[in-house]
C-alpha positions in Angstrom: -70.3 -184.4 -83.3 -73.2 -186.8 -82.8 -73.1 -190.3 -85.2 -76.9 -190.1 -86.1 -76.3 -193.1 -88.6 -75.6 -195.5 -85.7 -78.0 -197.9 -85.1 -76.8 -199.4 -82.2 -78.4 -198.9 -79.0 -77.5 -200.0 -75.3 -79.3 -203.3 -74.6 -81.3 -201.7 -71.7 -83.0 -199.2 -74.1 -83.7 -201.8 -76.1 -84.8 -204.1 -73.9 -87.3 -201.0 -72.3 -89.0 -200.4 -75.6 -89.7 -203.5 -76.1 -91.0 -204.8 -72.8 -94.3 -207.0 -74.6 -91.8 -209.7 -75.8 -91.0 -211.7 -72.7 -88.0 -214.1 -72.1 -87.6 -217.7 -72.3 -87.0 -217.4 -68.2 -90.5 -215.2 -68.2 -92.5 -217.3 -69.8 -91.5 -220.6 -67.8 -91.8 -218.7 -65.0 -95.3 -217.6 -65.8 -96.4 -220.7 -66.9 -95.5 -222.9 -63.6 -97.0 -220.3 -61.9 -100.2 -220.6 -63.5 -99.8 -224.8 -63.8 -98.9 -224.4 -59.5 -102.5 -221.8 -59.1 -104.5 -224.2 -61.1 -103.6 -227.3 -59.4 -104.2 -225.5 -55.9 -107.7 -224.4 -56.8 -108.4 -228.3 -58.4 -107.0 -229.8 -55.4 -106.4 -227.5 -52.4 -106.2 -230.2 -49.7 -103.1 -231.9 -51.6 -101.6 -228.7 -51.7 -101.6 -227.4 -49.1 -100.3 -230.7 -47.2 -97.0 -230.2 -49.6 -97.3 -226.3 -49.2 -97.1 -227.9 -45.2 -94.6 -230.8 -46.0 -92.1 -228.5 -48.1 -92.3 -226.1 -45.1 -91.6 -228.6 -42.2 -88.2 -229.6 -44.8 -87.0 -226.3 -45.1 -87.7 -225.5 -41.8 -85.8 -228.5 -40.6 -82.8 -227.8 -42.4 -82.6 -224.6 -42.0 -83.2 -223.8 -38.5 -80.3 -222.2 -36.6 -78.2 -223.9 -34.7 
């Protein structure tokens, strides 16, 4: 017999109907990606030479030995 008084629900159904309300993790990510796209398109030459100095870093340390 199905328990149609239960209102308990598995947390991925729950978290599928209601998609709108984004996470504290979402919404921080969202907004330093926004903050990151707005300072680009204020000052692209600054960027891009960290975009080129964070590239050279990882690079570096990461290359194969």
């Amino acid at each position: 017999m199905i328990d149609t008084a239960r209102s308990e629900y598995p947390a991925d159904m729950l978290h599928a109907a209601h998609h709108g309300e984004a996470g504290y993790l979402e919404t921080v990510t969202e907004d330093l990606v926004e903050s990151v796209t707005r300072y680009a398109q204020e000052q692209p030459i600054t960027a891009m030479l960290w975009a080129l100095g964070v590239g050279v870093l990882l690079g570096w340390k990461l290359r194969r030995w």
